[in-house]
C-alpha positions in Angstrom: 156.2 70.9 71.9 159.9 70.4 73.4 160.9 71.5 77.0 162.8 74.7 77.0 166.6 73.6 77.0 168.8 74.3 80.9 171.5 76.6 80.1 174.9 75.9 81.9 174.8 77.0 85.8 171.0 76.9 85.6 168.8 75.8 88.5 166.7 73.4 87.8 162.9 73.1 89.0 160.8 69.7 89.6 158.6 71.3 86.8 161.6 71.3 83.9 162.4 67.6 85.3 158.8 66.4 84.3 158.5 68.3 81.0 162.2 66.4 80.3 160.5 63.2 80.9 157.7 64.1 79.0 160.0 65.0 75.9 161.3 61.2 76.3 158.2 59.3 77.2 157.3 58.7 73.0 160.9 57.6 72.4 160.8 54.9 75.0 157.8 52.9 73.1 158.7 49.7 71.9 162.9 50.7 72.7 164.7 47.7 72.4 167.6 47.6 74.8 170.5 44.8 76.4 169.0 43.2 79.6 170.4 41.3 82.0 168.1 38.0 83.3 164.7 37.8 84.5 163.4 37.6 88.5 160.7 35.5 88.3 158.3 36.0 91.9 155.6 33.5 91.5 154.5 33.5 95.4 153.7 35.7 97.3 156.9 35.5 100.2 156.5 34.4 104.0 158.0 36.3 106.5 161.6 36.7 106.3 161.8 35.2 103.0 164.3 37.4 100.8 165.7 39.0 97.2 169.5 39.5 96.6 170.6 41.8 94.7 174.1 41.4 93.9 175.5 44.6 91.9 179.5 44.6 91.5 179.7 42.0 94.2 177.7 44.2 96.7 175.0 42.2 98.2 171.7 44.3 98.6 169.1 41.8 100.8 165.5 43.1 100.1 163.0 41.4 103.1 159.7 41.1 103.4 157.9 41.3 106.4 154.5 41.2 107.5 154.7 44.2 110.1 157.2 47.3 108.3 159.6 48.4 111.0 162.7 51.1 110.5 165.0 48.2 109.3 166.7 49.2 105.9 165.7 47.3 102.7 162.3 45.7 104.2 159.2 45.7 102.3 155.6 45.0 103.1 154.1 42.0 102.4 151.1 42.2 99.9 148.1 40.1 99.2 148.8 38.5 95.3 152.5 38.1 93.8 151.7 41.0 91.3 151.7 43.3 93.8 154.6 41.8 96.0 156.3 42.4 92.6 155.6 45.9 91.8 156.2 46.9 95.8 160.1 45.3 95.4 160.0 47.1 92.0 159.6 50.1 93.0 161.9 49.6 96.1 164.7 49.2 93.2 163.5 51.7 91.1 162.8 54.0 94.2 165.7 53.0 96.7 166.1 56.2 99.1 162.2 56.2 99.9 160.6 55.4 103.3 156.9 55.1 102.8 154.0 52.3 103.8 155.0 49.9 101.6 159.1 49.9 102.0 162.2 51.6 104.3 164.8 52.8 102.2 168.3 51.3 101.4 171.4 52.4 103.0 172.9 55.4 101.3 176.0 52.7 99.5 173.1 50.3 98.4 171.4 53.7 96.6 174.0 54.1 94.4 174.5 50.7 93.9 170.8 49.8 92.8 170.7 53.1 90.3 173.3 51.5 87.7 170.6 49.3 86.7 167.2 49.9 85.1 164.4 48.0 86.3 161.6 47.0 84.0 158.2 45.4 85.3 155.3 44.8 82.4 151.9 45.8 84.4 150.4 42.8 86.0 153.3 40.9 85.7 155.5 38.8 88.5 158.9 38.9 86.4 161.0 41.9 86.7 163.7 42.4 84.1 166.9 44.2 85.0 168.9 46.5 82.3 172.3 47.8 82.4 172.3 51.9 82.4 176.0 51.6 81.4 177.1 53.7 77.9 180.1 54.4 76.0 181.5 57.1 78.6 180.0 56.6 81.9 179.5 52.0 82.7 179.6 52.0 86.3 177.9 49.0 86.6 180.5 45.6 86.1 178.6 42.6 87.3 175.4 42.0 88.3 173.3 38.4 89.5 170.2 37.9 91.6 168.7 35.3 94.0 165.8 34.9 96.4 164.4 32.6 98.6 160.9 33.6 98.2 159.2 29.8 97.5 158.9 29.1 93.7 161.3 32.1 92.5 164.1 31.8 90.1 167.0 34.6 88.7 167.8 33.4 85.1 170.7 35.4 83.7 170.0 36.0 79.8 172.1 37.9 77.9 171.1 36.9 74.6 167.9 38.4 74.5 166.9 41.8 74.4 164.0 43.4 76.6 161.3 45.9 74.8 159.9 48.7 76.8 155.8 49.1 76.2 153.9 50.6 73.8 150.8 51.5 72.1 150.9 50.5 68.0 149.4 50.0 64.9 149.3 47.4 62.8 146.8 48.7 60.2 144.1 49.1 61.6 144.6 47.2 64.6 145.4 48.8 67.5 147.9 46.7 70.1 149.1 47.4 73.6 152.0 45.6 74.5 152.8 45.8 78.0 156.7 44.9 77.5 158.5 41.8 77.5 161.9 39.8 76.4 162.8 38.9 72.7 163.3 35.2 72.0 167.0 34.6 72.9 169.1 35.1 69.7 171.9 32.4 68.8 175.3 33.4 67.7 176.1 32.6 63.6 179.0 30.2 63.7 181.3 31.3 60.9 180.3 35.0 59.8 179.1 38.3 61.5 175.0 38.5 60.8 172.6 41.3 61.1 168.8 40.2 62.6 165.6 42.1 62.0 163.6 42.6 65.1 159.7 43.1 65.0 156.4 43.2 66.7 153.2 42.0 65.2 149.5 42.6 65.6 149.4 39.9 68.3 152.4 41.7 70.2 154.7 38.8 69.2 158.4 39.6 69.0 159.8 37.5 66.7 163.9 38.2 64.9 163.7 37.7 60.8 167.4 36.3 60.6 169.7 37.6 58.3 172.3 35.8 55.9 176.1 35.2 57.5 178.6 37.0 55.3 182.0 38.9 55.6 180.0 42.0 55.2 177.0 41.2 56.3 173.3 43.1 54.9 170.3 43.0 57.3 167.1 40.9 56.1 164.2 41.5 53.8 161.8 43.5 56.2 158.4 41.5 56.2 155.4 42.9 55.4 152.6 43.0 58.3 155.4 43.7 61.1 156.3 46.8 63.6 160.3 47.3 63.0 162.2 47.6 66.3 165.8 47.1 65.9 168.7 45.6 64.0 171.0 43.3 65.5 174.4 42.9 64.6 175.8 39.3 66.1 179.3 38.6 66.0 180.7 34.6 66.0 181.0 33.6 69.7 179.3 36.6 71.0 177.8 35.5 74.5 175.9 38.9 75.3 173.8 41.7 74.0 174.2 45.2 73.8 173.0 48.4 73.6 174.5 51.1 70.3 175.6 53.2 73.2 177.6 50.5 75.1 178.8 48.2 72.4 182.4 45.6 73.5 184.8 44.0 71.8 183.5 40.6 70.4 180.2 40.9 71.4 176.4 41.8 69.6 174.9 45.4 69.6 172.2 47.2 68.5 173.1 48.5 65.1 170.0 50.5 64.3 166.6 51.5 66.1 164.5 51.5 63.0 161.0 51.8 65.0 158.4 53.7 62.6 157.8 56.3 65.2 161.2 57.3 65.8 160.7 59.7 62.1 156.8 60.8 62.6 157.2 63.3 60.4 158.7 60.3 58.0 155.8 57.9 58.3 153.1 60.1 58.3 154.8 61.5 54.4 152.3 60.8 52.1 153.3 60.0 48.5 151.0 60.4 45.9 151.1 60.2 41.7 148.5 59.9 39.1 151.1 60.8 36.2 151.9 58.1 34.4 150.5 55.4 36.4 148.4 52.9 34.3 148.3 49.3 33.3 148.1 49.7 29.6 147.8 45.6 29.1 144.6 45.8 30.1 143.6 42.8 28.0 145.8 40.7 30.1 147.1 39.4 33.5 150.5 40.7 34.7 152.1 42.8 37.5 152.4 46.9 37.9 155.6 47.7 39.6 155.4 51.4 41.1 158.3 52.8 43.0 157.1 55.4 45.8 159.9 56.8 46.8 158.7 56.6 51.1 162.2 55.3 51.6 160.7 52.8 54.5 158.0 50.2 54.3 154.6 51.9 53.8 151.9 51.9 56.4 149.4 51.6 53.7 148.8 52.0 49.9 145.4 53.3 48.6 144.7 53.1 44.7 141.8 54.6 42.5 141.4 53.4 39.4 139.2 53.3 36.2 138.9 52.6 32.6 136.6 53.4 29.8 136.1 49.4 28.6 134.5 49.1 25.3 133.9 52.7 24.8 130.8 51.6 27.4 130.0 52.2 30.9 133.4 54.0 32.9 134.5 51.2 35.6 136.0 52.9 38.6 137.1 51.1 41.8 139.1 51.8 44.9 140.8 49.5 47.4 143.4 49.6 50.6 145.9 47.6 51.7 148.0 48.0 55.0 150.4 45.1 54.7 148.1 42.5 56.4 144.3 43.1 55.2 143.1 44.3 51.5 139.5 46.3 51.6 138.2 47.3 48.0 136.0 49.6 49.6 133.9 50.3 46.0 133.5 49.6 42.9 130.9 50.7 40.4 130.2 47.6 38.7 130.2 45.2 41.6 128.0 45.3 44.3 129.7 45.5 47.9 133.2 45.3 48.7 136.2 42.4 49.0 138.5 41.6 51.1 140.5 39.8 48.7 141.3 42.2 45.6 142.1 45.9 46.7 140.7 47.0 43.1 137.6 45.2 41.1 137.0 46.5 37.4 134.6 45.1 35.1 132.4 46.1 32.3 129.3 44.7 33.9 129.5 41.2 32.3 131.9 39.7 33.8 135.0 41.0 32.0 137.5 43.0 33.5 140.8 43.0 35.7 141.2 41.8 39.5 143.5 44.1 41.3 145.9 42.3 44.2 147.9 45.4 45.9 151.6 44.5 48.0 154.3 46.3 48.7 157.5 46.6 49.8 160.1 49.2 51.3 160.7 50.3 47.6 157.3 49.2 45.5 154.3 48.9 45.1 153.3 46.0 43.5 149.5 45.6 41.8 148.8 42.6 39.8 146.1 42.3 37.7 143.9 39.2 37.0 142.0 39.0 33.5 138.3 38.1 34.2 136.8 36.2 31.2 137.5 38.9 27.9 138.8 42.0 29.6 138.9 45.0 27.7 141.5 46.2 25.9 141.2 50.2 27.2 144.1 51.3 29.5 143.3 51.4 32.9 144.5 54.8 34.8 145.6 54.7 38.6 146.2 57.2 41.0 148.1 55.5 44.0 148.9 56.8 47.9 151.1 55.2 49.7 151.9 56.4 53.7 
């Protein structure tokens, strides 16, 4: 359910503004976007101690006390550096309020702070600053940090990307990432190149680099991985950006390919028992089926049976989700395997082993004779998703 839409000259209510955020709360999981360096706070600060902010060569001192007066920009001193962290975090994120914890900035400094997006994974002592800057409104020109606080560091990296949190599958396994920086990306030397960004079931970034070329073709997309982004890099590129912001000479987001982006997409189900069998039942070899998803399935089920030897009917059925295989039955083999996704034999040990991949295109089943299979076809109805 979206948000009504404001019509031009509208008032707008607190209500619409969090039913607006609502709307985009799904589309921030796992977004991908240019960032600007990391603040690393360690420590917790002494008195006095200090974080510049330096935005378009303002200077915006953040102090920390131990007793919070009515001087602008001072913030409470906390009891572990995690929360020292989140109270300057929110100071940026939250610059005109005055509360416990923080006294607001001066009106200038406001403005200043709010052409940059703050980011701050829970539990964390590293904040990660973003530009908010896009094709037709990038008010923010220069930006470095500094603090005396003991033990913290600024480290300007724009060859990296930083990926807001989110909840995903892989499979069946369920991962919470709580948000963090991509491994820093280095430019290609000769050609422009297109890098693949993912996530895996740890909650591992990693970039699958793509070939060089005058016209250059992102990756293979791997199998077992969350898609984030594609990266176009340019030869001497030195920063990162967003689609919405790209410069002259530099990388930029090509493409947010994240899964979740299309529900209605990944949750398409393709199914087809027409025509799908392995007639060479009597030998090994691969089934190549195309289903037609148009993006890397999030799993592939397949039934199948034969009638081998004019005997007992074999029927099995297996699952594979692009890092485990189940064969969750099979009539002729007690239990179930977490090797072949389809086990059919006629009792006696012959038969056909079933290994189920895919790809963005196919699905790929190939079939391992067991001592004399039978020579029946063996019919399959497949699901992919």
């Amino acid at each position: 359910m979206k948000s009504q839409p404001v019509g031009s000259g509208q008032s707008i209510l607190a209500v619409q503004i969090n039913a607006l955020r609502d709307d985009t709360r799904g589309g921030a999981l796992l977004l991908a976007h240019q960032q600007l360096g990391a603040l690393a706070l360690p420590n917790n600060p002494t008195n006095g101690q200090t974080v510049t902010i330096v935005v378009n060569g303002n200077s915006i001192v953040k102090t920390w006390v131990t007793s919070l007066g009515t001087t602008a920009d001072t913030l409470l001193i906390q009891s572990t550096p995690a929360w020292n962290a989140l109270v300057l975090y929110n100071a940026l994120i939250r610059p005109d309020v005055t509360n416990t914890l923080q006294v607001a900035s001066a009106s200038a400094n406001q403005v200043l702070l709010q052409y940059v997006g703050w980011a701050l994974p829970a539990g964390s002592t590293t904040i990660t600053p973003f530009p908010l800057n896009n094709a037709q409104n990038a008010l923010l020109t220069s930006f470095s940090a500094s603090s005396t606080v003991t033990g913290a560091s600024w480290t300007a990296n724009t060859m990296a990307l930083y990926v807001e949190p989110g909840v995903y599958y892989v499979g069946t396994t369920q991962v919470k990432f709580l948000g963090g920086s991509t491994p820093t990306v280095v430019a290609p030397s000769s050609n422009p190149r297109i890098d693949l960004l993912t996530i895996n079931s740890s909650g591992t970034l990693a970039w699958t680099t793509g070939t060089p070329a005058s016209s250059p073709t992102p990756p293979s997309y791997p199998s077992g991985q969350v898609f984030i982004c594609e990266l176009y890099n340019v030869v001497g590129e030195t920063a990162l950006y967003d689609n919405a912001n790209q410069q002259s000479g530099q990388g930029y987001i090509q493409a947010d390919v994240r899964p979740f982006n299309s529900i209605n997409a990944s949750a398409t189900m393709q199914t087809n028992g027409v025509n799908s069998s392995w007639t060479n039942a009597s030998s090994s070899g691969t089934l190549t089926i195309a289903h037609s998803l148009g993006h890397l399935p999030m799993k592939v089920r397949i039934t199948a049976y034969c009638n081998p030897n004019g005997g007992l009917i074999s029927q099995s059925c297996g699952v594979y989700n692009g890092s485990a295989t189940s064969c969750v039955y099979s009539n002729t083999v007690p239990g179930d395997s977490a090797t072949y996704g389809v086990y059919l034999t006629d009792g006696s040990g012959n038969g056909q082993e079933e290994v189920i991949t895919f790809d963005a295109t196919n699905i790929y089943i190939a079939f391992t004779k067991l001592g004399s299979p039978f020579g029946s076809t063996i019919y399959l109805l497949w699901e992919a998703q």
